[in-house]
C-alpha positions as CSV (number, residue, x, y, z in Angstrom):
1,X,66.8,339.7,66.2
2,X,66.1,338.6,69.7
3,X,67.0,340.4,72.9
4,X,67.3,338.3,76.0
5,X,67.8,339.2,79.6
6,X,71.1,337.8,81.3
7,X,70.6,336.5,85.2
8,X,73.4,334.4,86.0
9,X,77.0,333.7,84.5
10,X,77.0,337.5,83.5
11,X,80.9,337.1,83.4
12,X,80.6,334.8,80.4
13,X,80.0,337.9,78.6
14,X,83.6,339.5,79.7
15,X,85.1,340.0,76.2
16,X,82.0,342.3,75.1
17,X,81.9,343.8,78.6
18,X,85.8,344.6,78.2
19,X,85.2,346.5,74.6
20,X,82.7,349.3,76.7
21,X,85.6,349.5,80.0
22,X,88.7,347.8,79.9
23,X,89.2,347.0,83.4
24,X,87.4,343.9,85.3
25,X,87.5,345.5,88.5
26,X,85.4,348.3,87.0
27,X,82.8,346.1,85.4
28,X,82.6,344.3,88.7
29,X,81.2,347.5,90.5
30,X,77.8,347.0,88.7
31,X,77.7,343.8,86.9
32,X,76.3,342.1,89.6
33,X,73.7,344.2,90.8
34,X,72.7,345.4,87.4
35,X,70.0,344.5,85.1
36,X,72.0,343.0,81.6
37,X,70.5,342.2,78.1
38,X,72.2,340.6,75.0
39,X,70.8,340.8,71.6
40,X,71.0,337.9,69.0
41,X,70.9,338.1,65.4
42,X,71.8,334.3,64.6
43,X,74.8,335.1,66.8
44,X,75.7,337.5,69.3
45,X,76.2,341.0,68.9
46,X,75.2,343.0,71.2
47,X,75.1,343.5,75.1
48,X,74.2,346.2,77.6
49,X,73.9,346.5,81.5
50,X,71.6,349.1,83.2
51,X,71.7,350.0,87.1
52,X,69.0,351.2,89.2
53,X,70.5,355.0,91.0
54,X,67.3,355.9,92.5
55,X,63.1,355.2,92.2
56,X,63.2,357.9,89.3
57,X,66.3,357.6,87.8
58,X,68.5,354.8,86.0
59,X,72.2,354.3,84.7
60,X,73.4,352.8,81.1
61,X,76.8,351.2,82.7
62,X,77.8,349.3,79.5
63,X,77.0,348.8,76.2
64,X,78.9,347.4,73.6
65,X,78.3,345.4,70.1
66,X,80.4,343.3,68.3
67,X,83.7,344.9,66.5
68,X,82.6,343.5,62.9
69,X,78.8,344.6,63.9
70,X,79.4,347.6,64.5
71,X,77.5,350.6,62.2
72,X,74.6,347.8,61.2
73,X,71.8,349.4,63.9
74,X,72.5,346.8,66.6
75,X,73.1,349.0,69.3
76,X,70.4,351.8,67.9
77,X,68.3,348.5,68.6
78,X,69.6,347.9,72.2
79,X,69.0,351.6,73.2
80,X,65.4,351.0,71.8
81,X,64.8,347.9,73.6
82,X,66.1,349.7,76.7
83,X,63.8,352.8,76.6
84,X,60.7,350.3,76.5
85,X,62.1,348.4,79.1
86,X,62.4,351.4,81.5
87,X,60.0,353.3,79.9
88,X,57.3,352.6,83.3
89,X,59.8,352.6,85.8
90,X,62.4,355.4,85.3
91,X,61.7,359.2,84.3
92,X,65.6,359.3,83.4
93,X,68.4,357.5,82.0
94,X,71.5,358.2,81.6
95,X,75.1,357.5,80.1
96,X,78.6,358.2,80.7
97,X,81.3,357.8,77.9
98,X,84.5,359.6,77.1
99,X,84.6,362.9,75.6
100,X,84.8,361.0,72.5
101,X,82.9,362.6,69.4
102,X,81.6,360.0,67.3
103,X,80.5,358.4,70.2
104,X,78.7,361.2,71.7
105,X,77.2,361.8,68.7
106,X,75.9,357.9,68.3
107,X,74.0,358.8,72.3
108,X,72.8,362.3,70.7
109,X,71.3,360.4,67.5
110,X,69.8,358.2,69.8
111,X,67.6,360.8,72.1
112,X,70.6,361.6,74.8
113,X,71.2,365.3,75.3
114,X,75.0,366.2,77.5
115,X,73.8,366.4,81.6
116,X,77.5,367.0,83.3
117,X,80.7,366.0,83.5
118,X,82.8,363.9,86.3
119,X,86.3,365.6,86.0
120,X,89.3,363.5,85.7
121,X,87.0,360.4,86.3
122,X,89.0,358.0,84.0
123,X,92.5,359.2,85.1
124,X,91.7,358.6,88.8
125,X,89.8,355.2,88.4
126,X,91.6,353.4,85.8
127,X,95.1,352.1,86.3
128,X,96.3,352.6,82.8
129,X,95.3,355.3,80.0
130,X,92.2,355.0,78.6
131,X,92.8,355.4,74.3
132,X,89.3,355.4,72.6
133,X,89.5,356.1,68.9
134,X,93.1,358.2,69.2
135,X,91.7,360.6,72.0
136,X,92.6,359.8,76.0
137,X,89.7,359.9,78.3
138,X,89.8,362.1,81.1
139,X,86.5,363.3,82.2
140,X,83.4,361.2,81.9
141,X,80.9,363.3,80.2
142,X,77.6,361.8,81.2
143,X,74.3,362.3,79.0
144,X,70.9,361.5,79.7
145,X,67.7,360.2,78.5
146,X,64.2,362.1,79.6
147,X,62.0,359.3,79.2
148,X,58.4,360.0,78.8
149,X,56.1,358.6,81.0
């Protein structure tokens, strides 16, 4: 497994950007400015984007692992990789998702604990619905990530 750090051509990556937020005009408001990593096992399977908010905090924007990878650790492993990467610079990280369980529970397992909640932030961003696992998003619930120094 290898974890490499993407500089340029970051829209190569579109399709596995598109699986964590459907809409290019979204992913375009950090992509460019944000720090992204993709992780290799033979083949790719994983990628992730992290924003700077402030000197002592930072943002997961986008994470996302292959559709036939998923449940095999790879994104356990990106989350890992990430905390040692921002583990000097950052006392906090966090994440926002959809009030989705399974997936809040995969950021819980993983060290998040719930921070707040941005009401109606997917229905007055987004053009279309968002439908993750049968349940429409409507508030982004964010977590975050205490990392210790």
């Amino acid at each position: 497994m290898k974890i490499k750090e993407i500089r340029s051509n970051k829209k190569e990556f579109l399709d596995l950007l598109s699986l964590a937020d459907e809409e290019e005009h979204m992913i375009d408001r950090y992509l460019e400015n944000g720090r992204m990593f993709v992780l290799y096992d033979d083949d790719l399977k994983c990628e992730a984007v992290v924003t700077e908010l402030n000197d002592t905090e930072c943002e997961l924007k986008n994470i996302a692992t292959m559709p036939s990878e998923q449940g095999k650790g790879y994104g356990k492993a990106m989350l890992q990789f990430l905390f040692d990467e921002f583990l000097g610079r950052y006392q906090t990280m966090y994440v926002g998702t959809g009030d989705v369980p399974s997936i809040l529970n995969f950021y819980k397992n993983c060290g998040f604990r719930e921070s707040h909640r941005v009401k109606n932030f997917f229905t007055d961003n987004y053009r279309e619905p968002i439908i993750d696992q049968g349940v429409q998003l409507i508030d982004m619930v964010y977590l975050r990530n205490d990392i210790k120094k």
